[in-house]
Structure formats: C-alpha cells, structure tokens
N, C-alpha and C positions, 0 to 999 in steps of 0.2 A: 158564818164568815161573810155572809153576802151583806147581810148588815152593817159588817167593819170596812168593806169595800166602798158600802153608800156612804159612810161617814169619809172616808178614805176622797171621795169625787167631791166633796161638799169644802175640803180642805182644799181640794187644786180651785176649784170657784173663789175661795176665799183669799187665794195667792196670786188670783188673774191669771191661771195655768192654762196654756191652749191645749195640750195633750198629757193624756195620764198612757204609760205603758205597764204592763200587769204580766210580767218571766217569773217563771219557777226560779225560783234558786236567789230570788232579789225583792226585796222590798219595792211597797207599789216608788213607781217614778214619775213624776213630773217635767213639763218642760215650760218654763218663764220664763216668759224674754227671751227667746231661744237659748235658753243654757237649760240642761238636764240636773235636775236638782232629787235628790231620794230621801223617802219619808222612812227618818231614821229609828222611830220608835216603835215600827212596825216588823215583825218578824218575816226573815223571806218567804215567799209565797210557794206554798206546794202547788203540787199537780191538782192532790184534788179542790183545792181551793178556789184555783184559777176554773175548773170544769164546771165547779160546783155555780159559780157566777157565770161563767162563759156561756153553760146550757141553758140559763133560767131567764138569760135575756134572748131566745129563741122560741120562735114557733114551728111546729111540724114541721112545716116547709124548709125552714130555713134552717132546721137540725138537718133533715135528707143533704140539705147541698153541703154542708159542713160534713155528712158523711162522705159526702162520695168525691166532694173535693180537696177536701180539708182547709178550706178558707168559706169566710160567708161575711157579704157588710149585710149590716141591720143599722134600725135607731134603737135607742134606751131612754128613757124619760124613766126618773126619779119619782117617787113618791111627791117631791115638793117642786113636781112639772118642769123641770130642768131637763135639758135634751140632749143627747150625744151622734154623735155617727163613730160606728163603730166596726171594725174590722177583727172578726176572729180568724186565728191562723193555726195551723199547726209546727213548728221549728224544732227540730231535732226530738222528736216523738212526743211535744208538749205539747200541749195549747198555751197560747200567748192572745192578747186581748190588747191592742189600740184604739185606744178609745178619741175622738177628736169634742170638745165641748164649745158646744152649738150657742150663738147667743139669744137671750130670750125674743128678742126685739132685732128687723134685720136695722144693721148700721146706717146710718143717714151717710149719701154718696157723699156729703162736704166733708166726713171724718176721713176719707177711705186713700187721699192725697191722690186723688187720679185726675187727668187735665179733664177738661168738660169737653174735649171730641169722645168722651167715649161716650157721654149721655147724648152726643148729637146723634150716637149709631142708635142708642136705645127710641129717639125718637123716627126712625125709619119706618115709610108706611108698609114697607114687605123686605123682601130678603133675608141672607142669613148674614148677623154676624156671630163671630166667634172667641170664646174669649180661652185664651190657651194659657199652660203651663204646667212645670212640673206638679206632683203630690204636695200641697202645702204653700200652694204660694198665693191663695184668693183668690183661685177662679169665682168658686162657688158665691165667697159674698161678694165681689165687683156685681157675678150674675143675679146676684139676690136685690140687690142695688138699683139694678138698672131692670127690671120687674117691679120693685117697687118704688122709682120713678113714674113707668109707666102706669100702674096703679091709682096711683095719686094725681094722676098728669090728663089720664083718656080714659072715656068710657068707650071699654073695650074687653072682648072675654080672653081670658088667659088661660090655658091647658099648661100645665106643667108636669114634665114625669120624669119621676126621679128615681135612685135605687142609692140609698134609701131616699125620703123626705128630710130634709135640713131642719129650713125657714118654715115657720108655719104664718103665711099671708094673711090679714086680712081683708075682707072687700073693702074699698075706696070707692075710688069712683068705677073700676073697673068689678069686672065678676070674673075671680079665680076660683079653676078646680084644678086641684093637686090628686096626681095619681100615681100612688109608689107601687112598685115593680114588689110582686109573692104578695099584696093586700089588696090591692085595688083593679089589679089589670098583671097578665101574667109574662108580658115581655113588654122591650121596648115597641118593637115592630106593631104589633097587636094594638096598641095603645095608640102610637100614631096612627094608623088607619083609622081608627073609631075617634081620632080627636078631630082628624079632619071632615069627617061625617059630621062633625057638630059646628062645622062652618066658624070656629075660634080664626080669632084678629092675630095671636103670638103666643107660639109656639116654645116650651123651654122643654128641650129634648138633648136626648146624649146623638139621637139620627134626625139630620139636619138638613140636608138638598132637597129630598123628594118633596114634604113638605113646602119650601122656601119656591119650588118651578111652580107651586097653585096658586102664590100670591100671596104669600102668609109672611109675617113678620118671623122668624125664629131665630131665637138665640140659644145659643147651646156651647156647651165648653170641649174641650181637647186636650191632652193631654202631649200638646206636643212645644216644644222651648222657643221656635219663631214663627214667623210667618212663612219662608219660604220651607220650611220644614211641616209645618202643615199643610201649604198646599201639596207637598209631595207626600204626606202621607194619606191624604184624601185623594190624592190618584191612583196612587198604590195598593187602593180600595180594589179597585175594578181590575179584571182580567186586561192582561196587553192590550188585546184588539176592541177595548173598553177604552182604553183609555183618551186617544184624541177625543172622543162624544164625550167624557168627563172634566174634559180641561174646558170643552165650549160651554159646557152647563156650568161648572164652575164661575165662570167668565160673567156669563147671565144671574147670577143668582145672588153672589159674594157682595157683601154692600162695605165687610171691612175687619179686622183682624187685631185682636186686642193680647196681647201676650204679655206677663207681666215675672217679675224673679223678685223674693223678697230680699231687703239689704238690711242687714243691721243699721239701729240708727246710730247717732254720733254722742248722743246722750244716753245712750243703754238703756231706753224704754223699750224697745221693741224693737219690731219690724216696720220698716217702708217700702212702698213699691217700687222698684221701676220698671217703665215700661213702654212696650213699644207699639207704636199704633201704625196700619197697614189699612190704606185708604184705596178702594179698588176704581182707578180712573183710569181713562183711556189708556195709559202707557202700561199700566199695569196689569189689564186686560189681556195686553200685545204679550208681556212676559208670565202669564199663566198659559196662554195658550200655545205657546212655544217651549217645551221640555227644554230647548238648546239653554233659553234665558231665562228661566224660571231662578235662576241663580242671581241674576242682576235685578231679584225682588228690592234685595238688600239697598244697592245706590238707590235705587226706586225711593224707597223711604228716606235716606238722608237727606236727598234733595227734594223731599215732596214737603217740605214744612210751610212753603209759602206756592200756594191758598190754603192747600188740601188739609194745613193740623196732623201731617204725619210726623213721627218721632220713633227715631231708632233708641236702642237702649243705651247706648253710648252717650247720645245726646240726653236723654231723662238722665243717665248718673252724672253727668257733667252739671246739669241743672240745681242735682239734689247736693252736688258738695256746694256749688253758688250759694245757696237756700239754706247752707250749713243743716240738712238734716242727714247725711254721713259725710263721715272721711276722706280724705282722697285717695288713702289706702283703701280703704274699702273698695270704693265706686270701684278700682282700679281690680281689685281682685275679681268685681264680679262684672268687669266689661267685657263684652263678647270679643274685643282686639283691645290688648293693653297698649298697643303702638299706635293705633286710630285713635284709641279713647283717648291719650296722651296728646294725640294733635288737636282731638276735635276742643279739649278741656284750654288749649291754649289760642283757641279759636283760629288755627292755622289750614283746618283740611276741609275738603269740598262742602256744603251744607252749612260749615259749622256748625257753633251749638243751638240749639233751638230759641234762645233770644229770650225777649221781656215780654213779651206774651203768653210762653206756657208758664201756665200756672199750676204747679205739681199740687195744690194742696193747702190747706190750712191747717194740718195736724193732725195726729192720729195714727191710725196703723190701716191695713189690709191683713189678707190672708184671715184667718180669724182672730176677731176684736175680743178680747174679754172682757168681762166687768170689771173694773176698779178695782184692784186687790185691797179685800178689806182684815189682812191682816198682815203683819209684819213679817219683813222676811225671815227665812229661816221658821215661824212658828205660826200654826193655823190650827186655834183650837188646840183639841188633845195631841197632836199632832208635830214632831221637830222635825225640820224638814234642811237636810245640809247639800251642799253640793254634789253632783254624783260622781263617786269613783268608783271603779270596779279593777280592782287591783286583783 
C-alpha cells in the first residue's frame, strides 16, 4: 500500500496539488487551487493502510511522541527526492496524515507578489522581524524567500531551526546550517543557546527576542492573524509582573511585522497574498509600550504608508482588486472591516489606499508554490481525480 500512496503523491505533484489528506473511510484527497478534489479510482483508505504509511514515515523518536501524544509533524522525501511536511494525527480513533508538498527549489521573492518592504526587513543588520499568519497562508516560503535573499545578497552565517526542515538551502554567498528539531538538536531552546555560541549573523527560529537583544538579525514566524494581536500574544508570553520589562524589550528589538491571509485569485489560478506590514517607528514604539494603545497599532499602520511602507490589509486587498488579481467580492469577504475596506477601496477614509507605489507583485502565488501541473485536470496518470464530495 505504501507503494500505491507514493504513486498516489507523485499524481498530486503532477496536478500542482499543495496538500494531500489521507481519512479512513475516503479516498486519498487533494487540494488545487484551493478546492478539494478526490482520487476517484482509488478505494477508501482503511486504518491499516493509512498506519501502515503513517508509521514507516517515522523514526523512534517521532513514533514515542505520536504515542504519547497522538499527533507528530515530521518531513517525507520520496524515493525521487521530493519533500513533504507532514502532520500525523489521531481523529476519532484513526490515524489521518496531512501531508503539505514542499517545493523542490525555494520560490524567487519576484513570484511571491509581496511589496519589497518586506526584503527591506530582510536586509536589517539585527533585530527581529516576524512574519505571521494563520496555518497555510506562506509564512514559511515569504521566510524561505527572504533567507534566501539574504543568501544570495551577504556573506553571512545563517542558523536555522526548524521542526520539521522545509527548504533545503544552498550555500551562496552566505554559510547555512539548518537544524531540525528529534535529528539534529533536541529542542528549540537547546539549539538557540548553542546557535548563538557560534557567533551566527541571522537567526531563523520559532524563539525570537532572546536572541535578537545580542544583536543578531532574526527572523522567525508566528502564528498569529495581525500585528497588534501578536504583539499581545508575545506579551502574554511572560507572567503579569513580566510584562511591562516585555513590552520595553519588545520596543528595542522589533524592527517590523509581516502578516499575510491568502485570497483566491480573480482567474482561479490559485492563491495571492495579502498583507499587511507593521513598521516599528517612534510612534509605534509609544503604542507597544503602552497596554492602554497597543490597540491604535492598527491607525498606526493605515496612516504610516508615507515614508515608513506600511500597509494594512484593507489597503493590499484594495490594491489587489486595482491590479485585477481578485474580486471585489472577494477582497471584501476577506477584509478585516467590510465598512473601512469599502471606504478605503473608494479612497474616502483616513490613509486611503496605499497609492501607485506599492507594488503587490508581478505574478504568482504565496503560501505554497507548486510546480506547473503537468497533467490535465481531473486525470494524473493512473489516476481520475473528480471534485470532492462527501455526501
């Protein structure tokens, strides 16, 4: 069976599929272009089919935390060096497997449609920036992007540590060592301490401050939907009588806040980003450090576009229906205020829209890129692949 699985992931490659999901009771699934599509010539998947694949992509290790948690991310690399990030789970007494497909090559940032303040963060000689958002919306390749920028750009050493590893770097002009989390180094903690003993220029970590107060460039991601909601969930870190010393370190360390949500495009290729960038200057300093206004992050950004390059998300989806790469339903369903987005899109409210200067992009997607589909929808190889229903 584990067999008819690899052939099974070599069909979603061939369909441009960003994610396969693998349920008892259902043929494997695919998702293209954000719609859910299921490989119909394929017989539902048992229990032990799904175990039989789920255990044999584990090591010792990563079998104990699958025991004793019931969930474990690992990578999978294919026989024909194809790469996955993958999350085993347990749901209603099964195991289930999410598998995310990794591209071979990180994406060059001109495909990725993001404005170029975000490589200005990337070229910062210290601090942290941070690149946020939900599960599936690009943190990863933006961060993979602007690493491999900086790659290409400085010679400079780069630590990276990951759980799992993604992107596999080449050296450029910089020296990259990548260190995943149960193979190379046994926590994050552990790794940071020993990364900053090797005196590294930029830091690509999931633990982000400590680091960034030595003088070290670090980028790292978050899983949280804006700016001002990450900085309160990075205060939220530290006990109460923690937290004023958090918000002043904060203050000192933050160089800038990259938060991005995918949108359907307007021609049903895929996904695009929008996003919103959070530039930590004087005034925004005043409203980190102050619990009362950490709320008025938000005006912060609408009205920071001229000098700073800041951009709320209302202003990028206002940009992207300009630029015809979505809707204006779209933009509209996924604007953080449909009553603001609706002013800012008629250029009537405080900031307006972000103007003829930002440049969303030349094309492409975020979030994860895939190859070209090199076969025709609906059929990939042995393979029929129809829309998903679960009726």
């Amino acid at each position: 069976m584990v067999s008819v699985l690899d052939k099974v992931l070599g069909a979603a490659r061939q369909l441009g599929a960003s994610d396969v999901h693998l349920k008892v009771g259902l043929p494997p699934i695919f998702r293209v272009k954000g719609d859910l599509r299921t490989v119909a010539n394929v017989p539902p998947l048992t229990q032990e089919a799904i175990e039989e694949f789920g255990f044999s992509m584990m090591n010792a290790r990563q079998r104990d935390i699958f025991d004793k948690n019931w969930d474990v991310d690992l990578a999978y690399s294919t026989q024909d060096g194809y790469r996955y990030r993958v999350n085993v789970l347990q749901q209603r007494g099964n195991m289930g497997v999410v598998m995310r497909l990794i591209p071979p090559n990180v994406p060059p940032f001109e495909r990725l449609n993001l404005p170029r303040k975000v490589l200005e963060l990337a070229e910062e000689r210290r601090g942290l920036v941070l690149v946020t958002g939900i599960t599936g919306s690009g943190k990863s390749t933006t961060l993979a992007a602007m690493v491999d920028y900086i790659n290409s750009h400085k010679a400079v050493h780069i630590v990276t540590i990951e759980d799992p590893i993604e992107f596999a770097f080449k050296d450029r002009r910089s020296v990259i060592n990548q260190r995943e989390i149960g193979f190379d180094t046994t926590s994050f903690a552990r790794a940071l301490r020993a990364s900053l003993r090797q005196d590294p220029d930029i830091e690509t970590t999931e633990i982000a401050m400590t680091a960034a107060e030595t003088g070290h460039l670090v980028l790292s991601t978050l899983h949280t939907v804006d700016a001002v909601e990450t900085i309160n969930r990075i205060v939220a870190l530290y006990p109460p009588h923690q937290q004023t010393q958090a918000r002043l370190q904060l203050c000192a360390v933050l160089r800038g806040v990259v938060s991005q949500r995918l949108v359907s495009r307007a021609d049903n290729m895929g996904m695009v980003p929008a996003v919103e960038i959070l530039i930590n200057t004087a005034r925004v300093k005043e409203l980190i450090a102050d619990p009362r206004r950490t709320r008025e992050i938000h005006e912060a950004i609408v009205t920071g576009r001229d000098p700073y390059g800041m951009v709320s998300f209302d202003q990028s989806l206002t940009e992207l229906v300009k630029n015809r790469f979505v809707t204006y339903e779209e933009a509209l369903a996924n604007s953080s205020n449909a009553d603001d987005f609706a002013l800012i899109f008629r250029g009537v409210s405080k900031g307006g829209s972000v103007g003829s200067d930002f440049n969303p992009g030349a094309g492409g997607h975020t979030g994860y890129t895939p190859p070209p589909a090199t076969a025709t929808p609906g059929n990939a190889g042995d393979f029929q692949v129809d829309r998903f229903k679960n009726e």
